[in-house]
DSSP file (Angstrom, degrees, kcal/mol; ACC not computed):
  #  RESIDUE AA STRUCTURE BP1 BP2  ACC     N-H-->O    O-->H-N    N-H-->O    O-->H-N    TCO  KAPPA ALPHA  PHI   PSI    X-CA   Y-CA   Z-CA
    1    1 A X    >>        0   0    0      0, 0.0     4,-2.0     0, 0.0     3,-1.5   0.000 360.0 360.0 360.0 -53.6   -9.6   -7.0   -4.0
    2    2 A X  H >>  +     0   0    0      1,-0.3     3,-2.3     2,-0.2     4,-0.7   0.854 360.0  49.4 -36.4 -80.2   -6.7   -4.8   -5.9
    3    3 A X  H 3> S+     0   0    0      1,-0.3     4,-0.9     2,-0.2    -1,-0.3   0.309 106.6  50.9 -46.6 -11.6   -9.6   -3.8   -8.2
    4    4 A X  H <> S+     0   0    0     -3,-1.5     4,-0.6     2,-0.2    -1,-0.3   0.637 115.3  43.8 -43.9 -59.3  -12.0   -2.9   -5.4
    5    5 A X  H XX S+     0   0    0     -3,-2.3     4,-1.6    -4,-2.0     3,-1.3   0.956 106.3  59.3 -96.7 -45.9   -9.4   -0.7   -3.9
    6    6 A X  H >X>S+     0   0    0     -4,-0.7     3,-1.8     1,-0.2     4,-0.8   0.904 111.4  47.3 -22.9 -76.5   -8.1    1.0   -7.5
    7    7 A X  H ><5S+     0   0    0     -4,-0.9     3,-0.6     1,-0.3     4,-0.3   0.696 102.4  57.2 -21.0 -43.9  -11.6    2.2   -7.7
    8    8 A X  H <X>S+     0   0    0     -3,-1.3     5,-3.5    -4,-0.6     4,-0.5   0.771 111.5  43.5 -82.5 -26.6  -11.8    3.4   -4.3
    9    9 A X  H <<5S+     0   0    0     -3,-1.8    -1,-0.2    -4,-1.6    -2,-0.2   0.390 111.0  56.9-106.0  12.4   -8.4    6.0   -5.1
   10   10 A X  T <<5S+     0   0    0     -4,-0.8    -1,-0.3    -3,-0.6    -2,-0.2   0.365 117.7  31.5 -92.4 -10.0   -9.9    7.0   -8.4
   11   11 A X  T  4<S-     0   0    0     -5,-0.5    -2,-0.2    -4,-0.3     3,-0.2   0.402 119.2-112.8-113.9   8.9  -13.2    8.2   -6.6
   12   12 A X  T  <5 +     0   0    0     -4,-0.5     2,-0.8     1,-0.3    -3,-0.2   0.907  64.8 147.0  66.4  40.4  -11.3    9.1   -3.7
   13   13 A X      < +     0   0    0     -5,-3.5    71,-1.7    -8,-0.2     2,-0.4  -0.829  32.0 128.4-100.5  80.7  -12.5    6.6   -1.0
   14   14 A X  E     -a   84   0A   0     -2,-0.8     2,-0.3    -3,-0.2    71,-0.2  -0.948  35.7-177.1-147.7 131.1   -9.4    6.4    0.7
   15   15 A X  E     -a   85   0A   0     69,-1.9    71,-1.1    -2,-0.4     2,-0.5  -0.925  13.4-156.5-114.6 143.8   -8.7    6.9    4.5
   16   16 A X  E     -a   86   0A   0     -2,-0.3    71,-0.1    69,-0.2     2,-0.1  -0.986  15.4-137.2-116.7 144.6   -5.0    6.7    5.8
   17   17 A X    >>  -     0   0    0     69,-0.9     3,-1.1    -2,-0.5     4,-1.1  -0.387  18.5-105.0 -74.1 160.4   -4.5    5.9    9.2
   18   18 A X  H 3> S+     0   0    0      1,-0.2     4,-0.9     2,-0.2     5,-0.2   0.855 124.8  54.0   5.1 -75.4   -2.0    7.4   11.8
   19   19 A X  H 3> S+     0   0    0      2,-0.2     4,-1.2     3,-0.2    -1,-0.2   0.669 107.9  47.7 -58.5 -44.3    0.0    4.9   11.7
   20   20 A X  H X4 S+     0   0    0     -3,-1.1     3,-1.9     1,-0.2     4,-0.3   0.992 119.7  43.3 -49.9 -84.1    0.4    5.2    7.4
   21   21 A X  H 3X S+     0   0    0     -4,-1.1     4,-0.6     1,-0.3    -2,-0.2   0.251 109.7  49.3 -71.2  -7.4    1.0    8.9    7.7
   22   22 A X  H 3X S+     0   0    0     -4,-0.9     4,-1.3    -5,-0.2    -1,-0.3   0.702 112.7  46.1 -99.1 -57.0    3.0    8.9   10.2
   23   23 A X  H << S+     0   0    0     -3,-1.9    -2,-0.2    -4,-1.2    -3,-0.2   0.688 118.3  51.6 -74.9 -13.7    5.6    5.8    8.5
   24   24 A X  H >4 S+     0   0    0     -4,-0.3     8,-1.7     1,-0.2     3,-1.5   0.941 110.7  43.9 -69.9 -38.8    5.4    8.0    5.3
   25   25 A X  H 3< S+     0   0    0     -4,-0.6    -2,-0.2     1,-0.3    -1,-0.2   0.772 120.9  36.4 -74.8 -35.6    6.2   10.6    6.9
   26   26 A X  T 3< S+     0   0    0     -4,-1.3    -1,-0.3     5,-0.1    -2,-0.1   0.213  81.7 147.7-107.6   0.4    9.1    9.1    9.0
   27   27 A X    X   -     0   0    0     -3,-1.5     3,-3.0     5,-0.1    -3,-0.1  -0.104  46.8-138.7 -79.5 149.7   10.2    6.9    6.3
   28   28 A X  T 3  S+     0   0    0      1,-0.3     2,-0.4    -5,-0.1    -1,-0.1   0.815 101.4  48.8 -52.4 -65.8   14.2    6.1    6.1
   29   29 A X  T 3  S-     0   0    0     62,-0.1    -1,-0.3     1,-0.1     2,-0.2   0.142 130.8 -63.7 -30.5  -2.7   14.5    6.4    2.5
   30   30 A X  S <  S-     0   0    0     -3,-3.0     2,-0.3    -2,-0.4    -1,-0.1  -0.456  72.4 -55.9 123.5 169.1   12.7    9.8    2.2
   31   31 A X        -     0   0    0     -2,-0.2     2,-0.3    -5,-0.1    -6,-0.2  -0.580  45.1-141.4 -79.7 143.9    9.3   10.9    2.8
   32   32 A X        -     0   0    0     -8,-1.7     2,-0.2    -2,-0.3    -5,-0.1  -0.863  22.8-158.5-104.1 124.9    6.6    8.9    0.9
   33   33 A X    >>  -     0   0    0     -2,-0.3     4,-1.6     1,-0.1     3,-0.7  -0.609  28.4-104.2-107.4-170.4    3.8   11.5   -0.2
   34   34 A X  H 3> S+     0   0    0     -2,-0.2     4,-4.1     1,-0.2     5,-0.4   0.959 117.3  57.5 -60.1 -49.2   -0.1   10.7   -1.1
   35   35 A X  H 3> S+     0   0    0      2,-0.3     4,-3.7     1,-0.3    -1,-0.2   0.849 103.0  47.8 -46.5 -40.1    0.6   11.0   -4.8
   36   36 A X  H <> S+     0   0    0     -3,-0.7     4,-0.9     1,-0.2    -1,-0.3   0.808 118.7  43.1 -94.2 -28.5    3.3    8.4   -5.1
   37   37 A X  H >X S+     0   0    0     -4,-1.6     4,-0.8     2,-0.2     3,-0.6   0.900 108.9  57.5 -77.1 -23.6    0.9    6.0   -3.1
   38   38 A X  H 3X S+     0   0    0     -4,-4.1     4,-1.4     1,-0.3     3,-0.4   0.958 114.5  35.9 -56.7 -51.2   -1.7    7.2   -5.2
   39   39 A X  H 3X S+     0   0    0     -4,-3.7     4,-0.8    -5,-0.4    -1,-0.3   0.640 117.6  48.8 -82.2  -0.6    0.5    6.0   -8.6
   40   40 A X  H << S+     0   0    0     -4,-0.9    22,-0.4    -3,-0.6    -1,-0.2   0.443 112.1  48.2-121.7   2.3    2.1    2.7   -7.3
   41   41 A X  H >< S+     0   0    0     -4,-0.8     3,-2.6    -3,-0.4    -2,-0.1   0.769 113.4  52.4 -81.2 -69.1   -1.6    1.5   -5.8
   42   42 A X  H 3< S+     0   0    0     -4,-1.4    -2,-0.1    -5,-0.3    -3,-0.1   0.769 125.3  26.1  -1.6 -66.8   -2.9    2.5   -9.5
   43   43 A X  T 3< S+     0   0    0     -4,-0.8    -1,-0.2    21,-0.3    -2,-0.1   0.426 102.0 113.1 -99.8   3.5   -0.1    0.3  -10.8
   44   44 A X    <   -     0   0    0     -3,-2.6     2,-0.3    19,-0.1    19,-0.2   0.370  50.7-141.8 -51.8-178.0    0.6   -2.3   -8.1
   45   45 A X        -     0   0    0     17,-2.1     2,-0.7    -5,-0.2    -1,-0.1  -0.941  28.5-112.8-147.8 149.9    0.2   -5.8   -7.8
   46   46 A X        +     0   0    0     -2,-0.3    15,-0.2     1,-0.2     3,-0.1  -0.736  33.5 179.8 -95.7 134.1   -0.9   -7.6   -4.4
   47   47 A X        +     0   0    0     13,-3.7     2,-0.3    -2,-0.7    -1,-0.2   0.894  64.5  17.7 -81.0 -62.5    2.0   -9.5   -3.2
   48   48 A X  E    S-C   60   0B   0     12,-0.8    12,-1.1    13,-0.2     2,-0.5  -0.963  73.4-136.4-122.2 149.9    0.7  -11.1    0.0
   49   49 A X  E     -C   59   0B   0     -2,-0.3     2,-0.7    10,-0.2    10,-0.2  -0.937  16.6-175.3-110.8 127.6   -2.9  -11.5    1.0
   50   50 A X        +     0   0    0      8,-1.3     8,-0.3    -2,-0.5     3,-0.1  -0.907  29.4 148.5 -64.9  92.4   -4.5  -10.8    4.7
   51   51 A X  S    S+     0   0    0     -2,-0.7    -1,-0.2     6,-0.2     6,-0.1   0.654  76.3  47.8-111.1  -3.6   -8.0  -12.1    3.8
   52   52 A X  S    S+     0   0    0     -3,-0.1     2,-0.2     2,-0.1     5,-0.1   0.015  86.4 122.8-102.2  17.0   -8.3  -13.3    7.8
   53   53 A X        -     0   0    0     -3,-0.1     2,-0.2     3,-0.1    -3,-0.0  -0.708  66.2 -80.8-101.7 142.3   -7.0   -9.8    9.1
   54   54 A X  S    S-     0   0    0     -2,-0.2     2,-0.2     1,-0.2    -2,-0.1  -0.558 101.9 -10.4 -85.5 119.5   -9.4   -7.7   11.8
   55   55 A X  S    S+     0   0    0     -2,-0.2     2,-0.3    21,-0.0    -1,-0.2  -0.926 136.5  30.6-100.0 -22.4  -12.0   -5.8   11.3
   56   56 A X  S    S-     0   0    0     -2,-0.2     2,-0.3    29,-0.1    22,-0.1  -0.878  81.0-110.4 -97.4 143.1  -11.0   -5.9    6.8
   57   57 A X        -     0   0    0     -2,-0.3    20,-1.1    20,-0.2     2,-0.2  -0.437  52.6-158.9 -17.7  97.4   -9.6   -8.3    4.9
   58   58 A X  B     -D   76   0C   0     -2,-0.3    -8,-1.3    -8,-0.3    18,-0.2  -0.511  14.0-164.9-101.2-169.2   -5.9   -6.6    3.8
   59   59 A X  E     -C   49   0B   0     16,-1.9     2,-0.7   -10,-0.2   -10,-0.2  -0.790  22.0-126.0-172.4 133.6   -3.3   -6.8    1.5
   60   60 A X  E     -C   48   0B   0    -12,-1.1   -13,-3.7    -2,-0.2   -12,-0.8  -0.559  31.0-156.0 -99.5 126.0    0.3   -5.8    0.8
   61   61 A X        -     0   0    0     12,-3.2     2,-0.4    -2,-0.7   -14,-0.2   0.060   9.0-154.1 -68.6-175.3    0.7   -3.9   -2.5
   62   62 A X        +     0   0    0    -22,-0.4   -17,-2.1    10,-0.1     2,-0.2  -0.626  36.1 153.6-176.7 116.9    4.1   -3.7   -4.8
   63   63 A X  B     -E   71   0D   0      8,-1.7     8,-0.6    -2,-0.4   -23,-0.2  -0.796  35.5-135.7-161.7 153.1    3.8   -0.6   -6.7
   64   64 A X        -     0   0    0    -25,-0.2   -21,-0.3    -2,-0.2     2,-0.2  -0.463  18.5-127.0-105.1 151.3    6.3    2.1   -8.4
   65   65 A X    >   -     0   0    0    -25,-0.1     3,-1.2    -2,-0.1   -29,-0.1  -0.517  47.3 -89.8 -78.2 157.0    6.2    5.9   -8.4
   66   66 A X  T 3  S+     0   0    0      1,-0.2   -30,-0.0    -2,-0.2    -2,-0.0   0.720 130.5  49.7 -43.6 -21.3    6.3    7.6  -11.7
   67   67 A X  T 3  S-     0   0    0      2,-0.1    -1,-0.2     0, 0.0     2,-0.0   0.074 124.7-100.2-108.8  37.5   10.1    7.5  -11.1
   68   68 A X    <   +     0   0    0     -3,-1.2     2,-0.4     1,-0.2    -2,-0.1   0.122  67.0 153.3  96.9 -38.2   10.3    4.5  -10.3
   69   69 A X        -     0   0    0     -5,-0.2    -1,-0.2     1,-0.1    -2,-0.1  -0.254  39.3-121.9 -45.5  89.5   10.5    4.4   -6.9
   70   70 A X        -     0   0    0     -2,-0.4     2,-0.4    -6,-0.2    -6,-0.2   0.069  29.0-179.2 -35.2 141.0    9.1    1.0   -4.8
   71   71 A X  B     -E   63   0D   0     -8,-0.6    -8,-1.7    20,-0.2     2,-0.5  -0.957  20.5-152.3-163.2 107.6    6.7    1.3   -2.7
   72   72 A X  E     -F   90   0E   0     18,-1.9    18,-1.8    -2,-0.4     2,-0.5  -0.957  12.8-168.5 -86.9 130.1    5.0   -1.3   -0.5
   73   73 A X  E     -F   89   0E   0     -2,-0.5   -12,-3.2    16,-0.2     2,-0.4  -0.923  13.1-167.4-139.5 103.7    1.4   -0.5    0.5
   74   74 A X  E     +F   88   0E   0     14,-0.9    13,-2.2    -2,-0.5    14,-1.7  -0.892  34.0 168.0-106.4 130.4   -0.6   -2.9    3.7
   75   75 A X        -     0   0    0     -2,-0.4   -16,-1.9    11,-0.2     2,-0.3  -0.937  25.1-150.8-151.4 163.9   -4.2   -1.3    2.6
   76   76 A X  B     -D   58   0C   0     -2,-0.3     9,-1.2   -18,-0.2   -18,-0.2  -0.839  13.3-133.5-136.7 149.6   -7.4   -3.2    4.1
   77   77 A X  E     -B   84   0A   0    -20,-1.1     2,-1.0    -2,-0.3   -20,-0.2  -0.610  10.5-160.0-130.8  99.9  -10.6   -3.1    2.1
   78   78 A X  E >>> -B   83   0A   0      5,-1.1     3,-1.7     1,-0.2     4,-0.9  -0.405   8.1-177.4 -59.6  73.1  -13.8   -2.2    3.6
   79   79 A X  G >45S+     0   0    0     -2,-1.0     3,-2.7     1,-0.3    -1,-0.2   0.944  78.1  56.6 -87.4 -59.3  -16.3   -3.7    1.1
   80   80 A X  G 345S+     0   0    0      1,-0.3    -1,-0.3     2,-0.1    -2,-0.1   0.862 124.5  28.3 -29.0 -50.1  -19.9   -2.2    3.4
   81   81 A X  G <45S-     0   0    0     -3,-1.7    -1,-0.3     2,-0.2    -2,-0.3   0.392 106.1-137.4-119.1  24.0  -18.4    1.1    3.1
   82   82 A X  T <<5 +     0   0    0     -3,-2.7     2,-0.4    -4,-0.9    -3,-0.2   0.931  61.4 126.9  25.3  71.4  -16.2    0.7   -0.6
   83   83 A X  E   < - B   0  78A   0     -5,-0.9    -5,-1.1     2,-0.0     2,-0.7  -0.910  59.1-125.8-159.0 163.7  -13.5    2.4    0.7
   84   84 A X  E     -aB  14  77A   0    -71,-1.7   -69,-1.9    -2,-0.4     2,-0.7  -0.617  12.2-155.7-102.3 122.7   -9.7    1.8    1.1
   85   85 A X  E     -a   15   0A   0     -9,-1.2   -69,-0.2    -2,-0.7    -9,-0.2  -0.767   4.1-155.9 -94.6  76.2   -7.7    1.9    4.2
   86   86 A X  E     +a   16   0A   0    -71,-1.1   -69,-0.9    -2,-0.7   -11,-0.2   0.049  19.4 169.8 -59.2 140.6   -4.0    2.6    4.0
   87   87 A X        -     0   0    0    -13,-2.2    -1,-0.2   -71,-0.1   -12,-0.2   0.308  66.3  -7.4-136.5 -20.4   -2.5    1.1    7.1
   88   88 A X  E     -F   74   0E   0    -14,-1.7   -14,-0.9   -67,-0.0     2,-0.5  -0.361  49.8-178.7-159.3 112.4    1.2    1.4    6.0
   89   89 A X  E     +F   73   0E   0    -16,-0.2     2,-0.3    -2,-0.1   -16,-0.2  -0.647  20.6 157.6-111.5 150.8    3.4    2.4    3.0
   90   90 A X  E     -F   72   0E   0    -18,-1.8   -18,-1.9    -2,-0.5     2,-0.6  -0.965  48.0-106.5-153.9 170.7    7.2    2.2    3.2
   91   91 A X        -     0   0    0     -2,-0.3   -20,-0.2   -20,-0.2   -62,-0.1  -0.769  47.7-123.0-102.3  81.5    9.8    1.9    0.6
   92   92 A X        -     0   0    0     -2,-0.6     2,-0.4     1,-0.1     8,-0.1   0.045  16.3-120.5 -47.8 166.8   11.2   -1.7    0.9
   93   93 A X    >>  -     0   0    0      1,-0.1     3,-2.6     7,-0.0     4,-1.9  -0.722  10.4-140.2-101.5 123.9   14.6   -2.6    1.6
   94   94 A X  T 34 S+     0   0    0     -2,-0.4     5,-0.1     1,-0.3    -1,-0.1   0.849  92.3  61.6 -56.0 -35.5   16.3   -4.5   -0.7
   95   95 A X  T 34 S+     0   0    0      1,-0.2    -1,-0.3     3,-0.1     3,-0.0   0.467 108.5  41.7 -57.1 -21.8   18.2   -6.6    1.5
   96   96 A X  T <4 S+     0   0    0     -3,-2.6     8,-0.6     7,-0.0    -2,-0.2   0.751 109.7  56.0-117.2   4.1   15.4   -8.0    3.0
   97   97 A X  B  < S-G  103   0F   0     -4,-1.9     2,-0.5     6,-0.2     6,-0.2  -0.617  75.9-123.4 -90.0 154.6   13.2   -8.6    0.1
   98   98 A X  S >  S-     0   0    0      4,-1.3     3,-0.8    -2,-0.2    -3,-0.1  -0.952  98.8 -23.2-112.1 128.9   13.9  -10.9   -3.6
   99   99 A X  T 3  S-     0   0    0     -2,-0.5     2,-4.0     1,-0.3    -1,-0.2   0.760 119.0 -79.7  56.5 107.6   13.3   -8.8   -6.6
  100  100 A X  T 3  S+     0   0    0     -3,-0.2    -1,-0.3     1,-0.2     3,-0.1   0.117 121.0  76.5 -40.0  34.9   11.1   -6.8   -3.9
  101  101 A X  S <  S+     0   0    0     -2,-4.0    -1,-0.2    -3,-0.8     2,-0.1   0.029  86.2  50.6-141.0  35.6    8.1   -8.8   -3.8
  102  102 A X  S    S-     0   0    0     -3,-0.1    -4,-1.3   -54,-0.0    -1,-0.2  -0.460  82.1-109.3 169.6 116.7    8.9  -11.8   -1.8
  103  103 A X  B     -G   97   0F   0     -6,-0.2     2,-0.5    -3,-0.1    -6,-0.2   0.531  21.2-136.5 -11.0 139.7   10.5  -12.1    1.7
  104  104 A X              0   0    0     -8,-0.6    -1,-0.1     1,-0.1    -2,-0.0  -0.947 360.0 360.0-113.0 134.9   13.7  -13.3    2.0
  105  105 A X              0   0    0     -2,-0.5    -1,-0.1    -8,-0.0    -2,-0.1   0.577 360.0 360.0-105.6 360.0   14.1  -16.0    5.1
């Protein structure tokens, strides 16, 4: 699936929801713009997989900005219409993740 949605944000199949733009916009650590999800999908890894989530298949991304910056990504991929559906990016919190990329309980 990562490779499915890289493709879709080099050709520029990419929709962000409300809901994305709205938590970049709002997010505690600074605002998250398209560019820095653009480089940390680019360079991501899938962390967790959704493959039973309504109406696509998601998945939560781990990827860095060109400065570094962490960046989680929930993106759905929509294989009928090859294009990739941001549904949230944030900057995780260290406190609740280990190494970011896996929960802490």
């Amino acid at each position: 699936m990562l490779k499915d949605i890289q493709n879709c944000f080099k050709v520029d199949k990419i929709l962000f929801t409300k809901h994305a733009r709205d938590e970049m916009e709002e997010e505690e650590f600074g605002e998250i713009l398209e560019n820095e999800v653009y480089n940390a999908i680019l360079n991501g890894k899938i962390i967790e997989s959704y493959p039973v989530d309504e109406p696509y298949p998601s998945c939560l991304i781990y990827g860095r900005t060109p400065i570094n910056r962490p960046l989680h990504i929930v993106c759905a991929y929509a294989s009928e219409s090859d294009l990739a559906i941001i549904i949230t990016a944030y900057q995780p919190d260290p406190k609740q993740w280990i190494n970011l990329e896996r929960r802490k309980t």
